[in-house]
C-alpha positions as CSV (number, residue, x, y, z in Angstrom):
1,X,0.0,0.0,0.0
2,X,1.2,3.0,-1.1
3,X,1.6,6.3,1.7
4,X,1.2,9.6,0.7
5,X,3.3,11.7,2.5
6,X,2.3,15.5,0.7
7,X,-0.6,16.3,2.9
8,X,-2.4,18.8,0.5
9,X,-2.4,15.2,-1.8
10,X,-3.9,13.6,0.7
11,X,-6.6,16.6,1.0
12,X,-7.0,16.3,-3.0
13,X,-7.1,13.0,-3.5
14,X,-10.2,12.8,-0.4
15,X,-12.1,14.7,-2.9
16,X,-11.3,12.6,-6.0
17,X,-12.5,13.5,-9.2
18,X,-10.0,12.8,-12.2
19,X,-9.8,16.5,-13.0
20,X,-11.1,17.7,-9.4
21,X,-7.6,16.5,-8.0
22,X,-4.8,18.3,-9.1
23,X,-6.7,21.6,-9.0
24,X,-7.3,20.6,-5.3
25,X,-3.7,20.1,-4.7
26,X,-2.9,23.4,-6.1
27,X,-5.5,25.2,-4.3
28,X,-4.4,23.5,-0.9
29,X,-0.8,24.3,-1.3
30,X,-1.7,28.1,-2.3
31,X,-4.4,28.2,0.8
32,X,-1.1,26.7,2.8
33,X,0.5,29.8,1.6
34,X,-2.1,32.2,2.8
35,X,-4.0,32.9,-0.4
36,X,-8.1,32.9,-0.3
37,X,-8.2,31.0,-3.9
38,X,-6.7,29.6,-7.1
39,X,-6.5,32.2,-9.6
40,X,-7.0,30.1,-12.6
41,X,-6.0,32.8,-14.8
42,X,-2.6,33.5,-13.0
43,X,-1.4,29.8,-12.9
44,X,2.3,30.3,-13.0
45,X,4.6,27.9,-15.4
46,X,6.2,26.5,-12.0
47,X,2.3,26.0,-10.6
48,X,2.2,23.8,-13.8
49,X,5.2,21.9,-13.4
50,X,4.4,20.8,-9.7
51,X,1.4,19.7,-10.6
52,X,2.5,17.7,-13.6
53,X,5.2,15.8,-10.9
54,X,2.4,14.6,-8.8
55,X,-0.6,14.2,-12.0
56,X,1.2,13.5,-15.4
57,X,-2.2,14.3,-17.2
58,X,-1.9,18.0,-15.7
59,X,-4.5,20.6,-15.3
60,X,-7.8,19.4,-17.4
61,X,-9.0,23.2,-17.9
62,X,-11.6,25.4,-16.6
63,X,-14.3,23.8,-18.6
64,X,-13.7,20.4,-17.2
65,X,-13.3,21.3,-13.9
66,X,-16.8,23.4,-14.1
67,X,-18.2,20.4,-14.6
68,X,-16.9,18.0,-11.9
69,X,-19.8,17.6,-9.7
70,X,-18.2,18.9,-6.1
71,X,-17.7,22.0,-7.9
72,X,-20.1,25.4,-8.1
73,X,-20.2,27.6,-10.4
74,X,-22.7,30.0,-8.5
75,X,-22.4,32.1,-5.3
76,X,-25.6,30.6,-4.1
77,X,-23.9,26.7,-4.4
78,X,-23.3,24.7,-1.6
79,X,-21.0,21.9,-3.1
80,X,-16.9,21.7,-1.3
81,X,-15.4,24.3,-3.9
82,X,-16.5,27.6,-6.1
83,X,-15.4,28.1,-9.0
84,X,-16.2,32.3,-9.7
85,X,-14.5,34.5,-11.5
86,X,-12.6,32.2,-13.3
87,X,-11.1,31.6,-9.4
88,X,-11.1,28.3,-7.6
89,X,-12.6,29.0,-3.7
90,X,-12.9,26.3,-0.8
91,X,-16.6,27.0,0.1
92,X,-15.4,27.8,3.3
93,X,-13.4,30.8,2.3
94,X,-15.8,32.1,-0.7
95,X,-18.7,32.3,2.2
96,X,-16.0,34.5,4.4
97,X,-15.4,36.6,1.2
98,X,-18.9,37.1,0.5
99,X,-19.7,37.9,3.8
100,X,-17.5,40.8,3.9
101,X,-19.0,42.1,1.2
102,X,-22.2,41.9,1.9
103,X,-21.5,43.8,5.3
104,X,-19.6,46.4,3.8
105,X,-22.2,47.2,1.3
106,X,-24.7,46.9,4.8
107,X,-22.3,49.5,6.3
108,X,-22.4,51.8,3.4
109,X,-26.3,51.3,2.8
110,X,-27.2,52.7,6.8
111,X,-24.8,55.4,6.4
112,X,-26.6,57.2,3.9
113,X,-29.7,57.8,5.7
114,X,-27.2,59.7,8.6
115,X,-25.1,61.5,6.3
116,X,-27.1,65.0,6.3
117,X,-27.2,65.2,10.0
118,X,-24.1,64.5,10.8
119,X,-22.7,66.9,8.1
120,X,-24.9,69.6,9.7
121,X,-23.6,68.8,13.2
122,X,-20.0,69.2,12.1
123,X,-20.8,72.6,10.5
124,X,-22.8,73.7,13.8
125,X,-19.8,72.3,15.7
126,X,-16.8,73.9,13.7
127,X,-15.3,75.9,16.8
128,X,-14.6,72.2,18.4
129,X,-13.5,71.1,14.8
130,X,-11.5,73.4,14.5
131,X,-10.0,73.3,18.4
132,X,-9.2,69.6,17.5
133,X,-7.4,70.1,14.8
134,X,-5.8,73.3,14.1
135,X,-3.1,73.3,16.9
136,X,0.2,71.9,15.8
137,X,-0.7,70.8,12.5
138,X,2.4,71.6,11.0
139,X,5.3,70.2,13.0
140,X,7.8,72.3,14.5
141,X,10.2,69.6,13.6
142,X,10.1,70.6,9.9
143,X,9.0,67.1,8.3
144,X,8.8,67.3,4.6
145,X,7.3,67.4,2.6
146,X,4.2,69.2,4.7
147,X,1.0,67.3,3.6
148,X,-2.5,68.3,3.3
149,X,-4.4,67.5,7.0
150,X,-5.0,64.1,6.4
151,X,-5.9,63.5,9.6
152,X,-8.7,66.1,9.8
153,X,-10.0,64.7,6.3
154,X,-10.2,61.0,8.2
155,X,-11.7,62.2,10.7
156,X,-14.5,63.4,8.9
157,X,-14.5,60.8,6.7
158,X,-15.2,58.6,9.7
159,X,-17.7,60.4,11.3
160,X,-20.1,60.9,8.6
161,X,-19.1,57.0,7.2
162,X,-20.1,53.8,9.2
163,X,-17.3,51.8,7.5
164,X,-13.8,53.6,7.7
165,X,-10.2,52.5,7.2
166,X,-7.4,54.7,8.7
167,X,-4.0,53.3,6.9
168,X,-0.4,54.7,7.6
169,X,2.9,54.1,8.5
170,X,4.4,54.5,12.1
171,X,4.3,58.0,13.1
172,X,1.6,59.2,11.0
173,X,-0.8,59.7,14.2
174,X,-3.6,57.2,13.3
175,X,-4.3,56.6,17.5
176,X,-4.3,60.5,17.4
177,X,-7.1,60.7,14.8
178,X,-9.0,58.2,16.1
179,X,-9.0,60.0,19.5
180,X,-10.2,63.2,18.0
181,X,-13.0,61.2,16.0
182,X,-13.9,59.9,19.7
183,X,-13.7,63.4,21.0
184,X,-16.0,64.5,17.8
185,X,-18.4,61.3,18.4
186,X,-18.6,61.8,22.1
187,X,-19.6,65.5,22.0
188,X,-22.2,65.0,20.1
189,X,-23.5,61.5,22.0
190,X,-22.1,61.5,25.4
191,X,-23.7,57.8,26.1
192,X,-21.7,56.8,23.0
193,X,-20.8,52.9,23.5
194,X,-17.1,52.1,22.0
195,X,-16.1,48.8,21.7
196,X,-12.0,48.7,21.4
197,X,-10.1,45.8,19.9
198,X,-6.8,44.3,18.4
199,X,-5.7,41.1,17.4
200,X,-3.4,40.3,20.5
201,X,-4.0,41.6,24.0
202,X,-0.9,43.8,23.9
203,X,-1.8,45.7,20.9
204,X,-5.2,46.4,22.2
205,X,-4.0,47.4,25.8
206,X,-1.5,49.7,23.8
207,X,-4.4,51.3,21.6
208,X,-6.4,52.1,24.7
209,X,-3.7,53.5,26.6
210,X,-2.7,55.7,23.9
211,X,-6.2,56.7,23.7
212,X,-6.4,57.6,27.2
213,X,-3.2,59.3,27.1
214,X,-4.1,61.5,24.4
215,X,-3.4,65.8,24.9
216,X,-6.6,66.9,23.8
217,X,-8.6,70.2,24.6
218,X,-11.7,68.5,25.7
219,X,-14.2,69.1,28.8
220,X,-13.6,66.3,31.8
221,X,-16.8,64.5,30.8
222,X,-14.8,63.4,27.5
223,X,-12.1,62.9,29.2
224,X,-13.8,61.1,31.5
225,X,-15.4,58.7,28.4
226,X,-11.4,58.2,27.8
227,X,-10.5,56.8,30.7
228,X,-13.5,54.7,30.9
229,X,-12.2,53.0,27.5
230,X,-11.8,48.8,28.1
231,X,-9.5,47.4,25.5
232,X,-10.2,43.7,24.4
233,X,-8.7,41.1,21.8
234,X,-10.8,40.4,19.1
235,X,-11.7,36.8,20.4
236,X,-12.2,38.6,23.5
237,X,-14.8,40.9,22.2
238,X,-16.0,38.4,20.1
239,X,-16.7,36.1,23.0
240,X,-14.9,32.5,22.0
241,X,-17.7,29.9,23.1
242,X,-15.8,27.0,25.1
243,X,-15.1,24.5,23.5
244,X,-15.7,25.2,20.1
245,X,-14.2,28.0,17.1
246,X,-17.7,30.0,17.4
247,X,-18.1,33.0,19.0
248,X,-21.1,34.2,21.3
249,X,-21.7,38.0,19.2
250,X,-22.6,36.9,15.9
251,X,-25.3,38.6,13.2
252,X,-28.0,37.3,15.4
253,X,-26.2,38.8,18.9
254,X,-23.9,41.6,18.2
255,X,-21.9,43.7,20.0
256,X,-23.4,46.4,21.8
257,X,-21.6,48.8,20.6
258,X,-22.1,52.5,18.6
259,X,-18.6,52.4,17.7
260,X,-16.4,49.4,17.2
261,X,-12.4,50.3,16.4
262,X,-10.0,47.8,15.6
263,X,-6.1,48.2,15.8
264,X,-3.6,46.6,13.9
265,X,-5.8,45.4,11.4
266,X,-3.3,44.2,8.7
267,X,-2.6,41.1,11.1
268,X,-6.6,40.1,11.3
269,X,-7.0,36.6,9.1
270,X,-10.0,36.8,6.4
271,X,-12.0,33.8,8.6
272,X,-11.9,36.3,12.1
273,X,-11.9,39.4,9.6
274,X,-15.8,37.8,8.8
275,X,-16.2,36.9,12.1
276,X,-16.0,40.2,13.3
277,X,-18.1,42.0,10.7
278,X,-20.8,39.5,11.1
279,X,-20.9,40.5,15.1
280,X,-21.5,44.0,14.5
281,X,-24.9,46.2,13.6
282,X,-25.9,47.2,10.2
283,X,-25.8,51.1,12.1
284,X,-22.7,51.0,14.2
285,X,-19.7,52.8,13.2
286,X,-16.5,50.7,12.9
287,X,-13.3,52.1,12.1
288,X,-10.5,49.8,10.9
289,X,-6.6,51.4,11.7
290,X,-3.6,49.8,10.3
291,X,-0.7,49.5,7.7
292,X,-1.0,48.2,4.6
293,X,3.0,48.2,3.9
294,X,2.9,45.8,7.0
295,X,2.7,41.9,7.1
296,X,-0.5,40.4,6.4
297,X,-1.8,38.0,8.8
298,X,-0.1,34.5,9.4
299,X,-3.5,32.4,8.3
300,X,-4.8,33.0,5.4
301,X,-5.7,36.3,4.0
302,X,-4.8,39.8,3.4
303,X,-8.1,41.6,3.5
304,X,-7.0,44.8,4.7
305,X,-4.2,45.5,2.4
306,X,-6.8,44.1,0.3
307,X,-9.1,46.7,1.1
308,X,-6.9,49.2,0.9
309,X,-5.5,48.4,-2.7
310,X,-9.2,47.7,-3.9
311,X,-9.2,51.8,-5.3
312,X,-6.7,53.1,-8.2
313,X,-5.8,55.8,-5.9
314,X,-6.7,56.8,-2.4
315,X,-6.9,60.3,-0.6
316,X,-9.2,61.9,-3.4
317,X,-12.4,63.4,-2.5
318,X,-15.4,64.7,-4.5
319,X,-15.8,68.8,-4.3
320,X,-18.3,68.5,-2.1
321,X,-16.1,66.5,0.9
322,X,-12.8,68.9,0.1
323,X,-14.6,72.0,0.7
324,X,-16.4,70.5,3.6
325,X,-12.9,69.0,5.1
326,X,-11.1,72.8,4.4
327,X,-14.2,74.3,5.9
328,X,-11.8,73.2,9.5
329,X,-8.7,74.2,8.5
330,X,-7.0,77.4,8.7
331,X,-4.1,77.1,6.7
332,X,-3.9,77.0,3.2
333,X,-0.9,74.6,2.6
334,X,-2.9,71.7,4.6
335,X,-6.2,72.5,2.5
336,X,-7.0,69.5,0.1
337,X,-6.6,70.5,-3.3
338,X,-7.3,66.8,-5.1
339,X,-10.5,66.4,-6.6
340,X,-11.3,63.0,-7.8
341,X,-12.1,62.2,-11.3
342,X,-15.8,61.4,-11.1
343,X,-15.2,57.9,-12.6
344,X,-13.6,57.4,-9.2
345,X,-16.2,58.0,-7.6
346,X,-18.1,54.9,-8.4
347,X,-16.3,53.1,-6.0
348,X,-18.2,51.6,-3.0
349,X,-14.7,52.3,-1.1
350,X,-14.4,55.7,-2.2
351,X,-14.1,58.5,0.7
352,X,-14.1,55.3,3.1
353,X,-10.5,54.8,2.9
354,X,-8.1,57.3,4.1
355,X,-4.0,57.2,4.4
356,X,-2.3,59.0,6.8
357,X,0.8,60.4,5.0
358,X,2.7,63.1,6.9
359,X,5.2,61.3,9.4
360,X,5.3,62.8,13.0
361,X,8.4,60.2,14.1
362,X,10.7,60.2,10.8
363,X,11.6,62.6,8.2
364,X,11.2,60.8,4.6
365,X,15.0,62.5,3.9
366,X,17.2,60.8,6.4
367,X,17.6,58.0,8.5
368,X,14.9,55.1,9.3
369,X,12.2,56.9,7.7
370,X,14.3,57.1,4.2
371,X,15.4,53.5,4.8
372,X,11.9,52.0,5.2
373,X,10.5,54.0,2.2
374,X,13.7,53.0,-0.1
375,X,12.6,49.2,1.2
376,X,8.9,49.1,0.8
377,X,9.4,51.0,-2.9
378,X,12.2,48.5,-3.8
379,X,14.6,51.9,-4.6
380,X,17.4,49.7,-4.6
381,X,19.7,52.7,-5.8
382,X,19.0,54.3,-2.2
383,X,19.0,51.2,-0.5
384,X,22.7,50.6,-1.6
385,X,23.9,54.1,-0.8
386,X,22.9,53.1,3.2
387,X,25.5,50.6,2.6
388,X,28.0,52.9,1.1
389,X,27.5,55.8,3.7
390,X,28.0,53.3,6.7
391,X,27.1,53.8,10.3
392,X,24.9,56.7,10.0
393,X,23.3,58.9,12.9
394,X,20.0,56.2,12.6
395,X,20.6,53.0,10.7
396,X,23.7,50.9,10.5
397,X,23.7,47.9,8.7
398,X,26.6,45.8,9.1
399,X,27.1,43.2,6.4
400,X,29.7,41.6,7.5
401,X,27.7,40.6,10.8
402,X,30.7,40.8,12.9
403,X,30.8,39.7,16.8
404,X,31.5,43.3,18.2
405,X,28.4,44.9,16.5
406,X,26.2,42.2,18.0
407,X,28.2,42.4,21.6
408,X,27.8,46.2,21.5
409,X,24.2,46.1,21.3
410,X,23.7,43.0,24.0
411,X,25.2,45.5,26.3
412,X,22.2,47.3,26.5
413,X,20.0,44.6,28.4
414,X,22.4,45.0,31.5
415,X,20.7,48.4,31.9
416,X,17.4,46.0,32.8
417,X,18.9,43.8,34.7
418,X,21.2,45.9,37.4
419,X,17.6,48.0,38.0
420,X,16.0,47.0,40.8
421,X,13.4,48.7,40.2
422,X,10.4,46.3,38.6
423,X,8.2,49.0,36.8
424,X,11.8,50.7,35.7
425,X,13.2,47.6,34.6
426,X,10.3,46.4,32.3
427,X,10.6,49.9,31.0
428,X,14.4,49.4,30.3
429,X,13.9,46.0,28.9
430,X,11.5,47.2,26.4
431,X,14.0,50.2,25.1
432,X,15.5,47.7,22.7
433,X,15.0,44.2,21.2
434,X,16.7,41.9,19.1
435,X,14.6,40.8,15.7
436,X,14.7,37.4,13.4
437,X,13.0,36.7,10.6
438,X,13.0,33.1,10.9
439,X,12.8,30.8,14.3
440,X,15.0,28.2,13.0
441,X,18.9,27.8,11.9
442,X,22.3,30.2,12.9
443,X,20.6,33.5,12.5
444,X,17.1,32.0,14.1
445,X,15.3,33.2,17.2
446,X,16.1,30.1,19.3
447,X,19.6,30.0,18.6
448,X,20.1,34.3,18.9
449,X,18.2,34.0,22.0
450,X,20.8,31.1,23.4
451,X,23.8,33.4,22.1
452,X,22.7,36.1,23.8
453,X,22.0,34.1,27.3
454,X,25.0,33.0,26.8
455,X,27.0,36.1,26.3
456,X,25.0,37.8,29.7
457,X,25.9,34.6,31.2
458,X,29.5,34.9,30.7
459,X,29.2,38.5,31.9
460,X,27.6,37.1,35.3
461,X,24.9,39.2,34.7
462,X,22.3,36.0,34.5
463,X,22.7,32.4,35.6
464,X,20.4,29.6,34.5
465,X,19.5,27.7,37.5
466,X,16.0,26.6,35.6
467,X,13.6,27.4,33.4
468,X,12.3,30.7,35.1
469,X,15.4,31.6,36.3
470,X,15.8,35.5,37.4
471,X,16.0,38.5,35.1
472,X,14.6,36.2,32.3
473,X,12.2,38.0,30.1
474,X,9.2,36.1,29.0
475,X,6.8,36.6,26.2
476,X,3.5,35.1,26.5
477,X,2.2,32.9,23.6
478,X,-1.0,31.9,24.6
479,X,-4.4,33.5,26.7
480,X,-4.8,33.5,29.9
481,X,-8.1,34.9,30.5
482,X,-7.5,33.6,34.4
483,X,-4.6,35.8,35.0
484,X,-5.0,38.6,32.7
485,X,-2.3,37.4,30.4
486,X,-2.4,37.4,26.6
487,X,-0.3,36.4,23.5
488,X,2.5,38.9,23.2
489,X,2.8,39.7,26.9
490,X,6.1,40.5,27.7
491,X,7.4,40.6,31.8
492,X,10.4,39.3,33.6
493,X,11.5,37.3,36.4
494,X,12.5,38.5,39.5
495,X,12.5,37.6,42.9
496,X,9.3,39.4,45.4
497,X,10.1,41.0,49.2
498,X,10.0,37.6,50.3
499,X,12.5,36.5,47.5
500,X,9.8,33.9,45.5
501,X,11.0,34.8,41.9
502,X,7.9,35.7,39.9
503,X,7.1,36.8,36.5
504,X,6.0,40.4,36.3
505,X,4.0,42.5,33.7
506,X,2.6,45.9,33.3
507,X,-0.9,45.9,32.8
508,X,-3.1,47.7,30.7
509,X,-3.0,50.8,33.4
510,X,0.4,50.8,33.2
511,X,0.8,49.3,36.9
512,X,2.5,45.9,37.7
513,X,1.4,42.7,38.4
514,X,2.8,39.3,39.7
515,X,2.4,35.9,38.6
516,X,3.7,32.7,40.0
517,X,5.5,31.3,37.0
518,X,4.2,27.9,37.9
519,X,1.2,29.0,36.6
520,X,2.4,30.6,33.0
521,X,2.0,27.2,30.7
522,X,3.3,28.8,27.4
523,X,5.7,31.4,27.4
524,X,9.5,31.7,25.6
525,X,12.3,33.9,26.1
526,X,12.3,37.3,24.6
527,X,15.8,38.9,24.5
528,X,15.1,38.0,20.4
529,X,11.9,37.4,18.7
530,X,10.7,37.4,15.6
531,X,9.3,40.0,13.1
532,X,5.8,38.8,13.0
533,X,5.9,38.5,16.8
534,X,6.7,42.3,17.2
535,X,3.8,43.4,15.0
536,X,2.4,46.6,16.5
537,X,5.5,47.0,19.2
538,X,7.9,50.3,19.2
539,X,11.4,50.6,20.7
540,X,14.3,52.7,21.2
541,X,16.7,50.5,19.2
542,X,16.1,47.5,17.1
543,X,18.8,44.8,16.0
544,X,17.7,42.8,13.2
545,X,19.5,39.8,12.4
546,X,18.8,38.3,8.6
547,X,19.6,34.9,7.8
548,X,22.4,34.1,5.1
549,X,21.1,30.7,4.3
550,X,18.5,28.4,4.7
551,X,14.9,30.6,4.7
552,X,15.9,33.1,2.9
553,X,13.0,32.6,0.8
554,X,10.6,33.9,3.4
555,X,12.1,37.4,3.6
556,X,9.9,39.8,1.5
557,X,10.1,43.6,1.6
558,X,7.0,43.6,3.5
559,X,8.8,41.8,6.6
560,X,11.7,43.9,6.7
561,X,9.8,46.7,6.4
562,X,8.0,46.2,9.4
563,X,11.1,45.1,11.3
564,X,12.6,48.5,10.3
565,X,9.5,50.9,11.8
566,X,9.7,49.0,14.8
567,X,12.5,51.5,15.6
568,X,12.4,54.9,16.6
569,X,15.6,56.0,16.9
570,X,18.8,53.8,16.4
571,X,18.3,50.6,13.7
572,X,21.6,48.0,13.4
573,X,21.1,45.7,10.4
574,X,23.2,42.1,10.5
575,X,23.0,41.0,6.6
576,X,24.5,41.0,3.4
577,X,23.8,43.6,0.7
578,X,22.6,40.7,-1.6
579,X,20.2,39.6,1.4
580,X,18.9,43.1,2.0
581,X,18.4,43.8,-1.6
582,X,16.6,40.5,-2.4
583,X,14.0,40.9,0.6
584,X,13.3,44.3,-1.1
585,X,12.8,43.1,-4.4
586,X,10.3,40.0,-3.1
587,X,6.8,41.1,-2.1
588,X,4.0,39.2,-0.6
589,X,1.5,38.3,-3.4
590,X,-2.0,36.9,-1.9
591,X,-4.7,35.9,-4.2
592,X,-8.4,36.8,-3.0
593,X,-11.2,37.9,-5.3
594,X,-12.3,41.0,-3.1
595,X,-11.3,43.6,-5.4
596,X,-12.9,42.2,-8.4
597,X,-16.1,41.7,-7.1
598,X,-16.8,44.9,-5.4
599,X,-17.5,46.0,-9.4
600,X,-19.9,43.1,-9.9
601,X,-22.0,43.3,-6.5
């Protein structure tokens, strides 16, 4: 008896079906890699060839495989796959992809009916408008160029919308927009309900603290609303039903809520992406922040980049919305002056999504900001001059990954360690982080991590008498509802008053907590981790390490780039200029059928 060992043939050949098969192969293998479908039409010569290895009669052709009998060709079908739009679906994933369509299009639909009023409350309310917005606008810090007030524009995109998405880059003030659109939404309903929510506990807790943190001239009943603002995970939110991958809100229960706002969008999957928009009313507002230059989620799906790709060209208004939008603002260099072509218009997206592009944190001439940009535009011109100039003020990239560069920036975790201070040595730990791209081999996270326990180690700054041994930081990889403890969680172990070493955290107030470590079941050291892993984190100086060999498949310009912003002000670089140059030039291409079928809705 034969074995199959290719698991994605064992998933085709379940199916059956002489020309079913190989197109099931293909489609689990691209699912595998995060795409929604099988786009027939852009079947590579490669695709071809590994199909042909495992079926020598090779793909039959879309009119045969129309016709197998587990296959639909309508959006109403309920066989195992769809084929629509000359792309190849699970069932499964087509039902998530129409879902989100059909609430979008349920989002725009109940927005219409508001849009009047609320346009004449902004216009009643332009002294608080303008208040909001009209201090500070352009940056002392002399950030070129200066943009038109992009913020303001989203804003009032999102309060007269019901379906908005906020995209920029780090910097670009997206937590301070949506904090003003709260301050907006909350002056004209105080008994506003806000729902707040990110993918991981951390980035959610991060959200609302910002939030709450935010210098706004507002009375002390909005400020109060602030402070009242619970963060939540998205599972959280949604209410995971024990047991089981359903969730408690759904279209028949939805979140109470007037307002939902979810963080960090980019890393939502499409399946939770559904999930969500089918637990939330036809006439609540939800407002979706993110960056669509970041990575796309691990699972399947890349709906927001999706989203935000789904237009020719963002940040272009009808007449109407500019002249409304430059009604607030005072000066005329931040007045919008792009009016869309009315064939734009047409768009169901259009005026819904909004891109922040004038940088508080990094000037696009120097540095980390002009490093990221030169990445995520493959410029590899200006990416090779950063090797030429060497160790500049910001970023040094060091090809030659040499001993002393790595050492040199180790030395910065004894500042954590002699502090005896908890709350002041979380806050020293999390000034700077070591970064892989890949958890395996020489340059992985579980062999940097080692190196660098080892090197503290030899300093007799750390000695590993066990697993939770003291001064180890910790990442958390699973919830813990329990304790208050969620995926991406990062504390340290140190001993209490009666010298019991515990693991310690800083909760969402910012105050610190103690847990046993006896009862932490998943957790990992965290002097490195990976890329993905520090999605929606910020520190002081970032070291990332980029493999030679082995994966070097899996870096794309899309994963440095977000290694990159995770710095503010110092980034080292360990890689060749052949490695830096070929993540640039690779870019993450997921298949989903969103875009084309906003036009035939």
């Amino acid at each position: 008896m034969k074995t199959i060992n290719d698991v994605h043939q064992q998933f085709a050949a379940y199916f059956g079906g002489e020309n079913l098969e190989p197109y099931a192969w293909l489609l689990s293998q691209k699912l595998a890699e995060g795409n929604i479908c099988l786009p027939l039409d852009g079947l590579t010569a490669e695709d071809s060839m590994q199909v042909i290895e495992r079926y020598p009669a090779g793909l039959a052709g879309t009119a045969a495989l129309a016709n197998e009998t587990l296959v639909d060709t309508t959006a109403a079908g309920t066989q195992p796959f769809v084929l629509y739009n000359n792309k190849l679906y699970l069932q499964r994933y087509f039902r998530y992809e129409t879902l989100l369509l059909d609430r979008i299009y349920q989002f725009l639909k109940a927005e219409s009916a508001d849009y009047e009023p609320r346009k004449t409350w902004l216009l009643n309310n332009d002294v608080l408008v303008k208040n909001l917005f009209n201090k500070g606008n352009a940056p002392s810090d002399a950030i070129l160029p200066v943009h038109p007030d992009w913020q303001l524009a989203a804003a009032v995109s999102a309060f007269l919308n019901n379906f908005t998405i906020i995209t920029g880059g780090p910097g670009t003030g997206k937590t301070t927009t949506v904090a003003k659109i709260l301050s907006l939404l909350f002056n004209c309903d105080p008994g506003l309900k806000v729902a707040l929510a990110a993918p991981t506990g951390k980035a959610a807790a991060r959200m609302a603290e910002s939030l709450k943190s935010a210098k706004l001239p507002v009375d002390e009943t909005v400020a109060a609303k602030f402070r009242q603002l619970v963060p939540a995970t998205i599972h959280r939110l949604l209410k995971t039903e024990f047991g089981s991958n359903r969730f408690k809100h759904n279209r028949e229960n939805p979140l109470n809520a007037d307002v939902v706002i979810v963080d960090e969008s980019s890393m939502i999957d499409v399946a939770l992406f559904a999930r969500l928009l089918d637990a939330i009313g036809p006439t609540t507002r939800l407002i979706l922040l993110g960056d669509k230059d970041q990575l796309a989620s691990v699972e399947a799906g890349s709906l927001f980049g999706d989203l935000c790709q789904a237009q020719p060209e963002l940040n272009s208004f009808t007449k109407e919305r500019a002249d409304l939008v430059n009604h607030f603002i005072s000066g005329d260099e931040l007045k919008l002056t792009g009016i869309a072509n009315p064939i734009a218009t047409t768009h169901p997206l259009f005026e819904h999504v909004i891109e922040l592009r004038q940088s508080h944190r990094f000037k696009d001439t120097e540095g980390i900001g002009k490093f990221s940009k030169a990445i995520i535009q493959n410029n590899t011109a200006l990416i090779e001059s950063f090797f030429d100039e060497g160790a500049g003020k910001q970023v040094h990239i060091d090809p030659a990954q040499g001993g002393n560069v790595f050492n040199s920036f180790i030395d910065g975790y004894e500042a954590y360690i002699l502090e005896s201070g908890i709350a002041e040595a979380l806050q020293k730990f999390n000034q700077l982080r070591v970064l892989c791209a890949i958890r395996e081999g020489e340059q992985g996270l579980y062999a940097i991590n080692k190196k660098i326990e080892d090197t503290l180690q030899r300093r007799g700054l750390i000695r590993r008498t066990g697993e939770f041994y003291e001064h180890r930081p910790i990442m958390i990889t699973s919830n813990n509802y329990e304790l208050g403890l969620f995926n991406g969680d990062i504390g340290i172990i140190r001993k209490n008053e009666q010298g019991i070493l515990m693991a310690w955290f800083e909760d969402s107030e910012g105050k610190i907590k103690a847990v046993l470590p006896g009862y932490i079941a998943q957790a990992e050291t965290v002097y490195a981790m990976t890329i993905h892993k520090s999605q929606g984190s910020e520190f002081t100086r970032v070291l990332i390490v980029l493999p030679e060999k082995g994966a070097v498949n899996l870096l794309t310009r899309e994963l440095l780039y977000t290694g990159i912003t995770r710095a503010r002000e110092q980034l080292v670089i360990q890689g060749s200029k052949a490695t830096v140059l070929r993540a640039a030039a690779e870019q993450v291409r997921r298949t989903s059928g969103i875009i084309d079928r906003f036009h035939q809705h």
